[in-house]
C-alpha distance (Angstrom), angle and dihedral (degrees) to the residues before:
residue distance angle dihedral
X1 . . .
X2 3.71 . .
X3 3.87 143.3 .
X4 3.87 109.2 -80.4
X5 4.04 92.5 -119.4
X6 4.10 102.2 -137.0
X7 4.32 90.2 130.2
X8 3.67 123.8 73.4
X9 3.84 98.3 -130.9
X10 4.14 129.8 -147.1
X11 2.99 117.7 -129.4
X12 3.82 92.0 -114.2
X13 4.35 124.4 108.9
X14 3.49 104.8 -155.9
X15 4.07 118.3 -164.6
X16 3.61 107.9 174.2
X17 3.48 150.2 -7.6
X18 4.00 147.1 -148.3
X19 3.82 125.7 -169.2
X20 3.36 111.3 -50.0
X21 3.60 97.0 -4.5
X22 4.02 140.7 81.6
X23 4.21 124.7 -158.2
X24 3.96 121.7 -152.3
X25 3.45 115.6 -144.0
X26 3.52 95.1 -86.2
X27 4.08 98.6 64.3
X28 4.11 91.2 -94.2
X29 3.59 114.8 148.4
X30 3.77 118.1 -137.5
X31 4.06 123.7 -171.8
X32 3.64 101.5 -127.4
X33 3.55 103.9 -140.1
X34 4.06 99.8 160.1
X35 3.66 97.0 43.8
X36 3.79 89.2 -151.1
X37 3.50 99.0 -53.4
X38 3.86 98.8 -37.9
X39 4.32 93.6 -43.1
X40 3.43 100.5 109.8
X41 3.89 96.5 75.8
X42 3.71 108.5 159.5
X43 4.14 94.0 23.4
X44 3.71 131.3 -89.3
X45 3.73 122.4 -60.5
X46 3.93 94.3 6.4
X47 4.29 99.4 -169.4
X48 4.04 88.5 -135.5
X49 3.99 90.9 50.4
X50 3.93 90.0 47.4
X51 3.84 92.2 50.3
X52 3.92 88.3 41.0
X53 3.91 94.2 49.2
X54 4.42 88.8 39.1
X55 4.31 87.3 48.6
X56 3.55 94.9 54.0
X57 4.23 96.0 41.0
X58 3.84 87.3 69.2
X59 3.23 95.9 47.5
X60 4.09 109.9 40.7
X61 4.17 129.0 -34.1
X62 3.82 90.8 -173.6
X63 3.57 151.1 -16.6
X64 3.64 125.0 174.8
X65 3.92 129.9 -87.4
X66 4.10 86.5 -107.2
X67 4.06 91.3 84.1
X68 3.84 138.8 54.1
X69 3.65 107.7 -83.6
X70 3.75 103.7 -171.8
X71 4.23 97.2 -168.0
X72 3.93 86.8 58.4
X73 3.86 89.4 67.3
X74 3.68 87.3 36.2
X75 4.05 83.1 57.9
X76 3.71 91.7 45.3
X77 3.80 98.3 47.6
X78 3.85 90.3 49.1
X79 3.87 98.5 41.2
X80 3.83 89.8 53.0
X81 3.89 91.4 51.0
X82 3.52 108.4 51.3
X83 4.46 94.3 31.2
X84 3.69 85.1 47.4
X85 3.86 101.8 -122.5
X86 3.59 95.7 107.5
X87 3.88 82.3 151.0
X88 3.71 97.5 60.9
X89 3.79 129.5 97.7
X90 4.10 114.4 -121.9
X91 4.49 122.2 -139.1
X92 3.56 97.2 -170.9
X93 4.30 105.5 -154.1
X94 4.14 128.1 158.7
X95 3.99 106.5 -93.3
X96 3.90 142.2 -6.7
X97 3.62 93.6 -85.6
X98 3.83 83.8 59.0
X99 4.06 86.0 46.1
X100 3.99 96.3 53.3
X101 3.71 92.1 40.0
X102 3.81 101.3 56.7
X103 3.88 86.9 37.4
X104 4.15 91.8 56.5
X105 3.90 83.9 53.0
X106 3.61 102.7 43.7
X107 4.22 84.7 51.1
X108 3.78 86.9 52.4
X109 3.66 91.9 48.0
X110 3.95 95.0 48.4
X111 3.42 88.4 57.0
X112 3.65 118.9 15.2
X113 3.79 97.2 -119.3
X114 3.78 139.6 130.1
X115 3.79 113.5 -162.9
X116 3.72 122.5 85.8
X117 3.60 136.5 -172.4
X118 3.43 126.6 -138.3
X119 4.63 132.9 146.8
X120 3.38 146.3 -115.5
X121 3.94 113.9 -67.4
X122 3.54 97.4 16.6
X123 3.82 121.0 153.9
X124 4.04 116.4 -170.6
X125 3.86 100.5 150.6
X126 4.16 142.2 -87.5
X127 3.41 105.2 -84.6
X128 3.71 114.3 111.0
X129 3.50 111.1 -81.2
X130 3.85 90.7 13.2
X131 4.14 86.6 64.7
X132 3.63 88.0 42.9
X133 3.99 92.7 63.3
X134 4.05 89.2 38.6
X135 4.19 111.4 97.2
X136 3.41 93.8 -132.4
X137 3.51 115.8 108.7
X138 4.15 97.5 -178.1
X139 3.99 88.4 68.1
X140 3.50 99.9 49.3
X141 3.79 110.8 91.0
X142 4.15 114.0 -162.2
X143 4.19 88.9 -105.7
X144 4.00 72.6 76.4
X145 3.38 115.8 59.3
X146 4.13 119.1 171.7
X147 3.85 102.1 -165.1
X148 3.67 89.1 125.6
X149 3.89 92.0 55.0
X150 3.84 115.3 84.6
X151 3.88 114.6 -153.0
X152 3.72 123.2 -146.5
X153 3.68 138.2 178.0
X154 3.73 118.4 -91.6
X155 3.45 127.7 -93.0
X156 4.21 85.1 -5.6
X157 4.02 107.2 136.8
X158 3.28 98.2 174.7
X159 3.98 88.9 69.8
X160 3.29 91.2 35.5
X161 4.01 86.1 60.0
X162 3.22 88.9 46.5
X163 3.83 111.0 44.4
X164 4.42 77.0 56.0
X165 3.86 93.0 55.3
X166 3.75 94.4 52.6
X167 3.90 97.8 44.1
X168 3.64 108.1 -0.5
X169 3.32 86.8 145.5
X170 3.36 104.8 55.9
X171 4.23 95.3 51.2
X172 3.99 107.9 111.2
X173 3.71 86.8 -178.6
X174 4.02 156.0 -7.3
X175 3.57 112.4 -141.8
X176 3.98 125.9 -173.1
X177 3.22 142.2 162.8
X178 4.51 106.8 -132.7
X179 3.27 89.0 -143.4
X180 4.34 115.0 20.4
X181 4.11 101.0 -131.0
X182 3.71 107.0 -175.2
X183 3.66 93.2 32.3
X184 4.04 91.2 63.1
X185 3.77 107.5 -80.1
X186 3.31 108.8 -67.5
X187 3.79 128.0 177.7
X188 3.55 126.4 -136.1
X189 3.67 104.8 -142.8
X190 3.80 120.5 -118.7
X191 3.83 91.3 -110.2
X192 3.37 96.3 52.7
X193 3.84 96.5 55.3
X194 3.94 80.1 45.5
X195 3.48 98.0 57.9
X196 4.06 89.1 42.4
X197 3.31 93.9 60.6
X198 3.79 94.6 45.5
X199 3.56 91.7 52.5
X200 3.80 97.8 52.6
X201 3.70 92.3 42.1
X202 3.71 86.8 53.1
X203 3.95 93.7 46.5
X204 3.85 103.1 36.2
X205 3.95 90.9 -111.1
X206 3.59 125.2 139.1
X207 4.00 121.2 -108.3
X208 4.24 103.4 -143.1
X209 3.70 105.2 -172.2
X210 3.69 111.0 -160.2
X211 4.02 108.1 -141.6
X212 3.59 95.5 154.6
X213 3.68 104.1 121.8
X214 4.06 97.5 10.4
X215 3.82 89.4 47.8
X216 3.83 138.2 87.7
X217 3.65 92.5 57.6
X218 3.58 107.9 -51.9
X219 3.86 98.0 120.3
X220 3.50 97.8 55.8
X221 3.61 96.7 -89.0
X222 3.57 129.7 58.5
X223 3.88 88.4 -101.5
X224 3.61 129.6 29.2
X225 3.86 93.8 -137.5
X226 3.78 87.6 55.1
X227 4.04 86.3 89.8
X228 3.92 84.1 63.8
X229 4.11 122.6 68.6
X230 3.56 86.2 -113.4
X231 4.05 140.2 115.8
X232 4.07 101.5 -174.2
X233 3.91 116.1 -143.6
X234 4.15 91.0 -116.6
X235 3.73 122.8 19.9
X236 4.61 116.8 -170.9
X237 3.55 116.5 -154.6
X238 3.78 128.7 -178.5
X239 3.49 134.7 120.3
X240 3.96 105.3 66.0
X241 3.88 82.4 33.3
X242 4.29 97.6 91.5
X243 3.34 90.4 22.0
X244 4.00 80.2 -129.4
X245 3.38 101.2 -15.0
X246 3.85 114.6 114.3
X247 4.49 99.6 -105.2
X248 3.48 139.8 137.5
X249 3.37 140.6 176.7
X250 4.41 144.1 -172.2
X251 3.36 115.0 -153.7
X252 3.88 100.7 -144.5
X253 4.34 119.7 -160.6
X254 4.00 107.2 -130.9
X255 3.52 84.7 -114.6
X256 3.84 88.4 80.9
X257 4.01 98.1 75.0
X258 4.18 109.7 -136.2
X259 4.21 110.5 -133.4
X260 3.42 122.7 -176.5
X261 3.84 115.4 -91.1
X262 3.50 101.9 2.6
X263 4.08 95.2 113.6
X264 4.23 119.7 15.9
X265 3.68 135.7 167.1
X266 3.81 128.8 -165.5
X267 4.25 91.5 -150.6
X268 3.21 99.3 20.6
X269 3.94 112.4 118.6
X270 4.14 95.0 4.4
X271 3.95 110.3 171.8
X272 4.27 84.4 -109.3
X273 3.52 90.2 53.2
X274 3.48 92.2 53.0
X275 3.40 99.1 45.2
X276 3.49 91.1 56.8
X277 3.60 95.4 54.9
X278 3.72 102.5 45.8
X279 4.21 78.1 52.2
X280 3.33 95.9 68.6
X281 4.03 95.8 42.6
X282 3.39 76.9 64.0
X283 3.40 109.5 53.4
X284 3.99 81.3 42.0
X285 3.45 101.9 56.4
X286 3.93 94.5 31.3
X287 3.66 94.5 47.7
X288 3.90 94.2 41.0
X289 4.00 84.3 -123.0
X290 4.13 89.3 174.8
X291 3.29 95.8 51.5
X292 4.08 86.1 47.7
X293 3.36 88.5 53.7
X294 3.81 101.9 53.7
X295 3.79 90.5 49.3
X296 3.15 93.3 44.6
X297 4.24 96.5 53.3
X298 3.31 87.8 44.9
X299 3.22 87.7 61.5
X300 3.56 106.4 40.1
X301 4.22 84.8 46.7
X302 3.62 88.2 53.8
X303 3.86 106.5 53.4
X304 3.76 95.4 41.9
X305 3.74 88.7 72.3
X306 3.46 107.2 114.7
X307 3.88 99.1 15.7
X308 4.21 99.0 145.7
X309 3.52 115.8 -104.8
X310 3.96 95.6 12.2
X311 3.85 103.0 129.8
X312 3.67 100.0 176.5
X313 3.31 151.2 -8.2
X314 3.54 134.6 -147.4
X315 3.56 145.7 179.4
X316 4.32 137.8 52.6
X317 3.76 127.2 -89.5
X318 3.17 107.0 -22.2
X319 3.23 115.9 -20.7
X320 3.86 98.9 94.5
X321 3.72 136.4 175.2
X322 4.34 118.7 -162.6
X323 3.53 107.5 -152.4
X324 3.76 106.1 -159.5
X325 3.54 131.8 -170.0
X326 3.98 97.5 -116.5
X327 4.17 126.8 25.2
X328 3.71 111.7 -66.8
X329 4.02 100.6 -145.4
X330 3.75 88.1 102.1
X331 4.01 89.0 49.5
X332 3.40 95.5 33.1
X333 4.28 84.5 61.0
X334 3.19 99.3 39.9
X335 3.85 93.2 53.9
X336 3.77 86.6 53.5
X337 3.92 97.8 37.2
X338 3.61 106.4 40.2
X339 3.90 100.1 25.3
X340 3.95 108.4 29.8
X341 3.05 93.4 -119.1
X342 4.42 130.9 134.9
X343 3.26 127.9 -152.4
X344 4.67 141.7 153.2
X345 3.60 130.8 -99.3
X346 4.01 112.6 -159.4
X347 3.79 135.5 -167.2
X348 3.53 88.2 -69.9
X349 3.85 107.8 73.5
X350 3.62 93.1 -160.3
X351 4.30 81.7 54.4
X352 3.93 115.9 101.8
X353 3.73 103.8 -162.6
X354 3.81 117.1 -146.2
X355 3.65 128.6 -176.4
X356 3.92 116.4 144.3
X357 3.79 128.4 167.5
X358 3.91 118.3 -57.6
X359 3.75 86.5 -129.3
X360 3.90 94.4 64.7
X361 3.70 121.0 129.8
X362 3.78 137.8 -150.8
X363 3.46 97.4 -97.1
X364 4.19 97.6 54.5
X365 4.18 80.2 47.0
X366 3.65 87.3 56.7
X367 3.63 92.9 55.2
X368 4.44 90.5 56.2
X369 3.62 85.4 53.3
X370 3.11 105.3 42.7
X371 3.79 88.6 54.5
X372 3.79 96.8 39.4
X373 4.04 87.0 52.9
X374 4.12 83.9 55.9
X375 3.52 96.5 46.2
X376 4.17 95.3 46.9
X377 3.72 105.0 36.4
């Protein structure tokens, strides 16, 4: 039997990692400066998540949602602490396609509804109703159909207004992502998760924000919509969550009444799963990973100025897009191939994607720069 070839390999075998960095199988070191598309949150092979993860395999990997499972409301109590949502129910699932699919059905069954809005260049995953949401029409299969999903331009409130005053009241949801990940980091401004919110409130739809891959401190603040004056009615996290280990989570407003059997998950929530998660609220809080990650932007954001052919960047803490003039495959290999060093592409070819661990320092900075000034000059 083989692989089932859907990914585009590099022609890189990676064995094992530390911190900030990766190894191939041949002992070369690699600056991991993607983290796997925003996963690796606190860096690879953290000692305190490795003693976390090796504590809880003696004791239990997994038992089924049908028991008490004391570390889930361990989870709960410190997620809603340190995100600020200590008022919010947690549905603990696998992955952020997990997270936007059980939030699309608990909007629908708040409030009876099928339509949904969500914009141009959004990417929420390829589960059903996830895929249907996503604006990408090459990964939706016809077993998906999105004719109840209305698309609309990004960060345009004007539609947004006026999508609401011709059939306000049949919206089940907004989702959005604050800041568009796969697309090419793209902010959604302040006002526009403003006027979102207002619009559901007024309408008795549900506001899903999307912080799957910009969550979990990577922005600066715990949550990317935390810039805005907003608290959205269901917030999915994943990604950055584990810190590699397969978890994800909706943050659900008490609004949304919980009844028995209406959402369930065979993985979701499993002791090791847990484990790993409160591990890296650890290391976040312990290691004062969001105020890291501030400095740290800033400081990426202010010695890429002046970088030739860099004509804009975009995005908060660090979760980065470099906009250059011309595609960046060529630059994107070169920084891999020729200076060790890993970084995204996006939707938008001319869109270098950069998300490294929250924990990275100065000097490891130094090193993208230093090749990205080679590469460009």
């Amino acid at each position: 039997m083989d692989l089932f070839k859907v990914y585009p390999l590099l022609d890189v075998e990676l064995e094992s990692g530390k911190g900030v960095f990766v190894f191939d199988k041949n002992g070369q070191k690699y600056l991991d400066f993607y983290g796997g598309h925003a996963v690796i949150s606190v860096g690879h092979a953290h000692p305190y998540y490795i003693k976390a993860l090796n504590e809880q395999l003696e004791k239990l990997v997994f038992y089924s949602n049908s028991v008490h499972l004391e570390i889930q409301q361990k989870l709960a109590q410190k997620l809603g602490q340190i995100s600020g949502y200590a008022n919010y129910n947690l549905f603990l699932i696998n992955s952020g396609a997990e997270a936007n699919e059980n939030a699309l059905k608990l909007a629908s069954f708040y409030n009876k509804r099928k339509k949904v809005i969500a914009f141009s260049g959004a990417f929420h995953g390829r589960t059903a109703a996830a895929v249907a949401v996503t604006d990408n029409p090459k990964i939706k299969p016809a077993i998906n159909p999105d004719d109840h999903v209305i698309f609309l331009p990004f960060n345009d409130n004007v539609a947004l207004e006026k999508t609401f005053k011709e059939q306000g009241n049949e919206i089940c949801a907004v989702i959005v992502e604050p800041i568009q990940g796969v697309n090419g980091i793209y902010e959604a401004s302040a006002s526009f998760l403003e006027k979102i919110q207002e619009l559901c409130h007024q309408n008795d739809a549900i506001f899903i924000a999307d912080e799957v891959q910009c969550g979990f401190a990577r922005s600066g603040k715990f949550f990317a919509h935390q810039f805005a004056n907003v608290q959205p009615d269901i917030i999915t996290i994943a990604k950055g969550m584990g810190n590699g280990f397969p978890v994800g989570g909706v943050l659900i407003n008490e609004k949304i009444q919980a009844v028995y059997g209406m959402l369930g998950t065979t993985f979701g929530g499993s002791p090791l799963a847990c484990a790993a998660t409160l591990a890296v609220l650890d290391i976040i809080e312990n290691e004062n990973l969001i105020e890291n990650t501030q400095k740290m932007g800033q400081y990426l954001l202010e010695n890429l100025k002046g970088i030739k052919g860099l004509k804009q960047i975009r995005g908060k803490g660090l979760i980065l897009g470099l906009e250059f003039e011309e595609p960046i495959k060529d630059l994107r290999n070169n920084l891999l191939f020729k200076h060790q060093i890993f970084t995204g592409n996006s939707n938008n070819p001319n869109t270098l994607r950069v998300l490294p661990s929250l924990a990275i320092q100065k000097e490891e900075i130094d090193l993208f720069l230093n090749a990205l000034k080679k590469e460009t000059n």
